[in-house]
Every structure is written in structure tokens, then in C-alpha cells.
N, C-alpha and C positions, 0 to 999 in steps of 0.2 A: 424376327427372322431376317436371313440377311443372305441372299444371295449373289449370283452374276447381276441380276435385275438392280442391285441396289447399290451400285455406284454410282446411280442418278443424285443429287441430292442438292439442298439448298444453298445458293454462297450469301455469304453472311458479310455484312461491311468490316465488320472489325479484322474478320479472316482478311478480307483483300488489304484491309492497312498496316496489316501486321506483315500481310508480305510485299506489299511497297517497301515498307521502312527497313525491312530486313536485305532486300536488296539494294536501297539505297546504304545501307550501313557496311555494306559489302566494297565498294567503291574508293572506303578506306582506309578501314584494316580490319581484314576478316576476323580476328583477334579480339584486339581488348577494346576496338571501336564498338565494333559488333555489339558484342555484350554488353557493353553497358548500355546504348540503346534500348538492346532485347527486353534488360531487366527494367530499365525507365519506364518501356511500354507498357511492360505486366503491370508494375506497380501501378501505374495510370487508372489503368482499366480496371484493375481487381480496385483501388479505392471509390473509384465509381459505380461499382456494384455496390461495395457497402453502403457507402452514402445515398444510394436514388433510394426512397418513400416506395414501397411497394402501391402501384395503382389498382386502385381499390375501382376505380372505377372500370375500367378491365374488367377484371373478376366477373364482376355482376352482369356483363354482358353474354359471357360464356352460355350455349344451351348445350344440354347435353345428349347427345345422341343427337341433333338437330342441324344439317348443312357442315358446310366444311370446317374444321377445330381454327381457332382464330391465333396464328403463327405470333404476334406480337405479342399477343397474351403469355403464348408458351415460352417466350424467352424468357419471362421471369423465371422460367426454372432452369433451363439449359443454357443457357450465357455464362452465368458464373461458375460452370463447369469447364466450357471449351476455355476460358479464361486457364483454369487448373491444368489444363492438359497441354497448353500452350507452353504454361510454367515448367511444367513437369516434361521437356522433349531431350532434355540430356536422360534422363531415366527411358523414356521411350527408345530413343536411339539405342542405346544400350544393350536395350533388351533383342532389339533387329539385328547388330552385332552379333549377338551369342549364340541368336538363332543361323546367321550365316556362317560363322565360325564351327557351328555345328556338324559333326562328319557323319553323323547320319540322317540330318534336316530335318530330325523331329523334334528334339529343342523342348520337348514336354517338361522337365523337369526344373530347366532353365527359364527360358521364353517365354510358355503358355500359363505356367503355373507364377511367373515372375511377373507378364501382365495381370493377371488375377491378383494379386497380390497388391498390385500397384493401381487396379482402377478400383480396388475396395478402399483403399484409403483416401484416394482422391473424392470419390463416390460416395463414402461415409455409411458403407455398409459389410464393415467387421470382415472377417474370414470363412464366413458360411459356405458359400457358393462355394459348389463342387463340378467337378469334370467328365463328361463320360463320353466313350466315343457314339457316334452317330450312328442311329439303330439304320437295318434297312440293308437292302444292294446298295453298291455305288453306284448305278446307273439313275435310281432313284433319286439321289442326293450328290448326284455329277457338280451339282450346280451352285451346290448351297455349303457355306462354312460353316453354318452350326445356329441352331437356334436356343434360345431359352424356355424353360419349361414353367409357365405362371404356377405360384404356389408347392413347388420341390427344392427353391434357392440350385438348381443343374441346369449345367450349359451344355447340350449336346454339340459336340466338335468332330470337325469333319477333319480325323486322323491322316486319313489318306491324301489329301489333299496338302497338306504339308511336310509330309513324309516325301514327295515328290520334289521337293525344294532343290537340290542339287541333279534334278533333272532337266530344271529350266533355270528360271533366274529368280536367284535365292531371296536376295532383297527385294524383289519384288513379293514375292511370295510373304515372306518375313511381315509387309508391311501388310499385305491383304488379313493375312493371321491377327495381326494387332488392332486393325481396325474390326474385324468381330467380334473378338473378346471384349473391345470397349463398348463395341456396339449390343452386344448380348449384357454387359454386364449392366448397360444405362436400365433395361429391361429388369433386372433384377431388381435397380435400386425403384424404379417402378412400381415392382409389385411390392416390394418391402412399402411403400409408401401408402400404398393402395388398402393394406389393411392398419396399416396406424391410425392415427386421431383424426376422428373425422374434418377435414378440412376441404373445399373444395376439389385442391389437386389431388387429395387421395380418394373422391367420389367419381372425378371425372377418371383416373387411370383404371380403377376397379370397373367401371360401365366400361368402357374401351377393352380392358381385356374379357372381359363377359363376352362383349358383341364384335368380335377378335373379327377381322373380316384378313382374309388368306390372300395372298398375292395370285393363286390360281382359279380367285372366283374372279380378278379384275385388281391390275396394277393398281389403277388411280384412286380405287379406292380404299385398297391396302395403304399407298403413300399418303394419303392424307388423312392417316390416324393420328392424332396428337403421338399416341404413344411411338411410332416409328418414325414422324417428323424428326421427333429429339432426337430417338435412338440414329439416325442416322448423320443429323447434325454432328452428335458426337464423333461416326465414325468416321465423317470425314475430314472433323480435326481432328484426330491421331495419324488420319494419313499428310496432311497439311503440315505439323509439328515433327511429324518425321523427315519430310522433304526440306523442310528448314534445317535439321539438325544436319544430316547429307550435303546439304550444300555449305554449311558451317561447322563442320566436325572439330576441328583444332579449337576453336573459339567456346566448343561446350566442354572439352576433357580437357582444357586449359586452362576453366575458370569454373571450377567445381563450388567452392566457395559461395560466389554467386548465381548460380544454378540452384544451390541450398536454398539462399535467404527467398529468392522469389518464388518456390516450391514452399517454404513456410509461409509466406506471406499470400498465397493462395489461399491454403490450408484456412486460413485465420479467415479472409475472407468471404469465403463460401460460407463458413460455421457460420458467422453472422448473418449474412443474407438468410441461411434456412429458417434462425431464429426467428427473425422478421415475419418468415413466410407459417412459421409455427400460428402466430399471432392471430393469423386471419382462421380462425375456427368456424364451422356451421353452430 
């Protein structure tokens, strides 16, 4: 779930060096300097996800249901995703674009159904996931952009709230909309995971959504679920990756080419890392 509440979230080292380097690469030509930095970096870091040994010793220390979920541990699953989406900020941007360009600021057809489209593949979980608007009054759900539903593959989206887009500030809006779709969608690839092959992370995600604690019985405790640490990590690299794109727009629709390879070369990345992560079976 993802509300006003949940733009608190974790910063991450790699986040802050990606946006050092992207501001120092600003410095000298927004352009084709930029970019080829941008792409050196991804590459960087998606081969070091592939390459690091999944630590096994991690693992074993995990208890389940037991004190706070151990954040170092969970990066093996969500790193080599913000890694993806990092790749993936010409397509992001993109899609904030269409949604601003849009003359009735709802953008469903384009925008909401175009990030769907684009955190399933990043995400590795097919075209299932479906949309439905947000049951309930508004007054109820003033607050909230849409949660996901464990076990339906539906994201309930808070329509109204972006339908208001060109009543305030679009892009702003634009980017809040894309960081819950990503954020509701990490949730999906969650519970897809949670009934696959018994592995660890599909023991510990399926206990967590069981013993689902609500941000209305108590924030902190809500936030430090494994399952919404990541899903948030995620979303606020999509809003991270959009800010990047924003401040270097000519440098991503100028160099499309290279926007591709390092979006493939995620792709590749991540497959392997999950492989790995297959390995570790109960």
C-alpha cells in the first residue's frame, strides 16, 4: 500500500552516486557526455550484481516473523531491480511525458496501463496484472494511490487523484502515479514469488503477506515489513530516475540507441541474478 505516509523511505548508496555522477556529468555536456557516463554506470553496477556470490550466510540468519526484517539481506532481491529502473528512465520519462501531454490528465490508456506494461517486464512477471479503480468514498482513500490486492494479480488505483492532474502540477502528479504503479507492482512480483518454489524469499514474503500489519494499526511497523521496505525502495527509484531524466531530457531522446543497450543489458542482468537466487531452495 502506498500512501501520502509513504514518501518516507530508505536512500540507498548507489542512489546518491548515481546522482553525484549524473550531476557531475552535467558540468560537461548535458548530451553525449552525460550519457555515456549514465550508460558506463549502469553497466558497472548491473555487472556486479551478476558477478557478487549470493551470501548464503545472510540467508540463514533471517527469522521469520522474529524482530525487525534484516535490510542487507533484502538487497539481494531489490538492488538489481533499482539497478533496472535506473536503466529503464528514458522509458520512465516517457511515460510522465504522455501523461502531461495528456488533455484530460488521466493518461489510463497511455501512462498507467504503459507503466504496467513496463514494470512487468522489468519485474519479470508477464501481463497478468490488471487495473481497477479504487473501491470506497474519496474521502476514505484521499490519501492513498492504490494498493495491491495479495493473491487477484489487481492493483486498485486511486482514479481520481490523477484525473486532477491539470488542476495542479501535472508532472508532479505524473511522477507520484508512476512511483505506485511501481511500487504496487514490486508487491505483485512478491506475491507471484511467494507461491512459487519453495525458497526462502518465497517463505518469508508469503509469512509477511499472512501477518500483513496496516499502516493504521502503526506506521513503524507497517514500514519495516520486508515486503514494503523493497516495495518502497522501488518507488523511490522511479521517482529518483525520473528526476534524472528531467534534468537531462535532450541527452535521453538523443541517444535512444544507448538507452536500448543499457535497458537490455539490465534485462540480462537481473535474469541471472534471479537464477542464482533460484539455487538457494529449502
Amino acid at each position: 500500500m502506498r500512501g501520502e505516509e509513504a514518501k518516507i523511505s530508505n536512500e540507498t548508496s548507489s542512489k546518491d552516486a548515481f546522482i553525484k555522477m549524473s550531476e557531475e556529468a552535467e558540468e560537461f555536456d548535458p548530451q553525449k557526455q552525460f550519457i555515456t557516463r549514465w550508460n558506463d554506470w549502469v553497466a558497472t553496477k548491473l555487472s556486479a550484481v551478476t558477478e557478487s556470490p549470493i551470501d548464503e550466510d545472510e540467508l540463514v540468519k533471517v527469522h521469520i516473523g522474529e524482530g525487525p526484517t534484516n535490510r542487507e539481506w533484502g538487497k539481494q532481491f531489490v538492488d538489481p531491480y533499482t539497478f533496472g529502473i535506473y536503466a529503464s528512465a528514458a522509458e520512465i520519462g516517457a511515460l510522465s511525458d504522455q501523461f502531461v501531454q495528456d488533455e484530460n490528465g488521466l493518461g489510463v490508456d497511455g501512462s498507467i496501463k504503459g507503466a504496467i506494461a513496463l514494470f512487468s517486464e522489468i519485474f519479470g512477471i508477464g501481463n497478468q496484472v490488471q487495473l481497477e479503480a479504487l473501491p470506497g468514498n474519496d474521502e476514505q482513500y484521499a490519501d492513498t494511490w492504490g494498493l495491491y490486492v495479495p493473491g487477484t494479480d489487481t492493483i486498485w488505483f486511486n482514479f481520481a487523484k490523477a484525473s486532477s492532474a491539470h488542476d495542479g502540477d501535472a508532472s508532479n502528479i505524473a511522477g507520484e502515479m508512476l512511483s505506485c504503479i511501481a511500487h504496487e507492482m514490486w508487491h505483485a512480483r512478491q506475491d507471484y514469488l511467494s507461491s512459487d518454489s519453495p525458497t526462502l524469499r518465497s517463505v518469508i514474503y508469503g509469512e509477511n503477506f499472512k501477518n500483513y500489519l496496516s499502516p493504521q494499526n502503526g506506521y513503524h511497523g507497517y514500514r519495516d515489513q520486508l515486503i514494503e521496505d523493497e516495495a518502497h525502495t522501488i518507488g523511490t527509484t522511479v521517482t529518483e530516475a525520473l528526476k534524472l531524466y528531467s534534468r537531462n531530457k535532450d541527452a535521453f531522446t538523443n541517444n535512444e540507441s544507448t538507452c536500448a543497450d543499457s535497458k537490455a543489458q539490465a534485462m540480462q542482468s537481473i535474469r541471472a541474478h534471479e537464477q542464482e537466487l533460484a539455487r538457494h531452495s529449502l
